[in-house]
Structure formats: structure tokens, C-alpha cells
Residue, then its C-alpha position, 0 to 999 in steps of 0.5 A: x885313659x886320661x892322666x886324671x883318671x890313671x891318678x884316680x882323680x875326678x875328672x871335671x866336666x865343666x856346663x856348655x852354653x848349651x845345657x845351661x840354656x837348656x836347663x834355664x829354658x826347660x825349668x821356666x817352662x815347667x814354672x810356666x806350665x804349673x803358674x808358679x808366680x815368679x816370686x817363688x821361683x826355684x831358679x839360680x839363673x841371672x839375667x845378663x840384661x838385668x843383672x837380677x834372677x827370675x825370682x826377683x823379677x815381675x811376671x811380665x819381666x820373666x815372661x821377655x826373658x823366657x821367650x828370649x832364652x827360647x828363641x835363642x835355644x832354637x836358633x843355636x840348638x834346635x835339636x835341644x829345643x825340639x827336645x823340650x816343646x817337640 
């Protein structure tokens, strides 16, 4: 037991690079599967590259960043990968 728990304190559990890839990936996926237009996106994910999150770029914009959010999921975690598209 940590000196957190002993205390009665919440004990923080920070997102990995990991879960937030995944989560990213797993999301857009479902809005691509279910056409929902990038414009009504639900997403709280930012594009490094481009500074904006899915919802304000165009269709084709959020279609390069999917597919790179892909790859770099199979290549750093294939297992989660695997997970999403089997």
C-alpha cells in the first residue's frame, strides 16, 4: 500500500502515449465507419502538425492525420492495434 492509499488519498493515474494513441485512433475510426463529417466530430484530440483538432480540419486533412495516428499505433503497439482492426 502506497503512502496515498494509507492516507486515503486518490491515487493519480496519469494517460500513457499509449491509451491516448489508442483512444485517438479507436474514436476516429468509429466517425469513419458511421460518415460522421469532420465538422461534427466529438474529439478533444490536437494535431501537433497542425495545431488544430479533428473537428476543424477538412475531410481530407483528418483522413492524413487517421492514417498516420494508425501507422504509428502498429508500429509502437501493435498488440493495441491489433486489438482495434484485428
Amino acid at each position: 500500500m502506497t503512502e496515498k492509499q494509507a492516507l486515503g488519498r486518490p491515487v493519480f493515474v496519469g494517460f500513457t502515449e499509449a491509451s491516448r494513441l489508442f483512444t485517438t485512433v479507436k474514436r476516429m475510426k468509429y466517425d469513419r465507419e458511421h460518415a460522421i463529417p469532420s465538422s461534427e466530430r466529438d474529439t478533444h484530440a490536437i494535431s501537433v502538425e497542425t495545431g488544430k483538432s479533428s473537428r476543424e480540419m477538412t475531410d481530407e486533412e483528418a483522413d492524413v492525420w487517421y492514417l498516420q495516428l494508425c501507422a504509428e499505433l502498429l508500429s509502437k503497439y501493435p498488440h493495441l492495434y491489433q486489438s482495434i482492426f484485428g
